[in-house]
C-alpha positions in Angstrom: 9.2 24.5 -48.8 6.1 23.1 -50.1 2.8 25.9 -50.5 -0.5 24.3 -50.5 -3.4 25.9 -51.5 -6.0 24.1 -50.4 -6.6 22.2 -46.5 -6.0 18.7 -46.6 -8.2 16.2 -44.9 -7.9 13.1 -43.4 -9.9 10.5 -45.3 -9.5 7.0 -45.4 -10.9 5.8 -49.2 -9.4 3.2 -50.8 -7.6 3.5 -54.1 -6.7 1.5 -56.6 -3.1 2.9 -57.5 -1.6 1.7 -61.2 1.6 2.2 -61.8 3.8 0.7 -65.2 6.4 -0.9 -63.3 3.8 -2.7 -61.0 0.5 -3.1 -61.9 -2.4 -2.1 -60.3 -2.1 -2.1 -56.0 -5.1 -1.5 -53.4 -4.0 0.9 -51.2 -5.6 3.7 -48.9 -5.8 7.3 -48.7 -4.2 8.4 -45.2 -5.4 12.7 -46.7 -6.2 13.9 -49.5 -6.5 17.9 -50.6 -7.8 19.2 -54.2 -4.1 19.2 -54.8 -3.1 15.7 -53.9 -3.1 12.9 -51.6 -1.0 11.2 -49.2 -1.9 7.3 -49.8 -0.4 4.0 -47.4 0.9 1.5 -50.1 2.2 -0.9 -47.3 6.1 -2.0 -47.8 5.8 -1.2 -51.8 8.0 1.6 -52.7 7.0 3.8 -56.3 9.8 6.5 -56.1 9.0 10.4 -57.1 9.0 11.7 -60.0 6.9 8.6 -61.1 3.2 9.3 -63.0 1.0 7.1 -62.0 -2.9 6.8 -62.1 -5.2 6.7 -58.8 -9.0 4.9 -59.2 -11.8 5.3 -56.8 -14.8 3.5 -56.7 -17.7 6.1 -55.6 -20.6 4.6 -54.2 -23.8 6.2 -54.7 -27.1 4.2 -53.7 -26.7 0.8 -55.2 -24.7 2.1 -58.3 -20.6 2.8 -58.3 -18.9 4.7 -60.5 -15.0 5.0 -61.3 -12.9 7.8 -61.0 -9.5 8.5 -62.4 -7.0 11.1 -61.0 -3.6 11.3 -62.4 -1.0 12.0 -60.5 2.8 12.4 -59.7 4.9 11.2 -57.2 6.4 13.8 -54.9 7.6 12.0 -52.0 7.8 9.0 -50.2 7.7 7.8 -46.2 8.1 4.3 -44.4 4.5 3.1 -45.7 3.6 5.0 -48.1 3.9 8.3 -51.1 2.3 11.5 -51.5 1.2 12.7 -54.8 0.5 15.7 -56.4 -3.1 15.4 -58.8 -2.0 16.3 -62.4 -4.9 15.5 -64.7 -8.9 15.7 -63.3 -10.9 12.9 -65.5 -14.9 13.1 -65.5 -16.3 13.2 -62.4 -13.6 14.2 -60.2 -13.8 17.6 -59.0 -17.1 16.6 -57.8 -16.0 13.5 -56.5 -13.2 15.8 -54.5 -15.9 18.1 -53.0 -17.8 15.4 -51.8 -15.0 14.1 -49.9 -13.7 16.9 -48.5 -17.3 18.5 -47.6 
């Protein structure tokens, strides 16, 4: 059974998902935790163990900024995958907190 460690919470951000076999897809976070995130790609399968990479556009004022999580595929569903965050790039640990404050 899967242990989570931190509360997940439902958010729905876009994300731009990039994965090698497909490109880059706009999808949607459905929740998302400091661990991971479970994210609607529509009828497009990416099957687990896949690594792919997960960009958010944060909007602050007039400016936005890109953040990169990487992450692994750990399961899938009808519409969509959940992922488990593997590598934090700049920016997103406080890009997490301010979506889960």
């Amino acid at each position: 059974m899967e242990r989570r460690w931190s509360r997940r919470k439902r958010v729905s951000q876009e994300v731009f998902l990039r994965y090698r076999g497909l490109g880059i897809l706009r999808c949607k976070t459905l929740d998302i935790s400091f661990e991971g995130a479970c994210i609607e790609t529509g009828p497009v399968e990416v099957p687990p163990p896949e690594e792919i990479e997960l960009i958010f556009f944060q909007r602050e004022d007039e400016l936005a900024r890109v953040v990169r999580i990487s992450a692994n595929v750990v399961r899938t569903f009808d519409t969509g995958i959940g992922v488990s965050f593997r590598d934090y790039h700049d920016g997103s640990h406080k890009f997490l907190l301010r979506l889960l404050g």
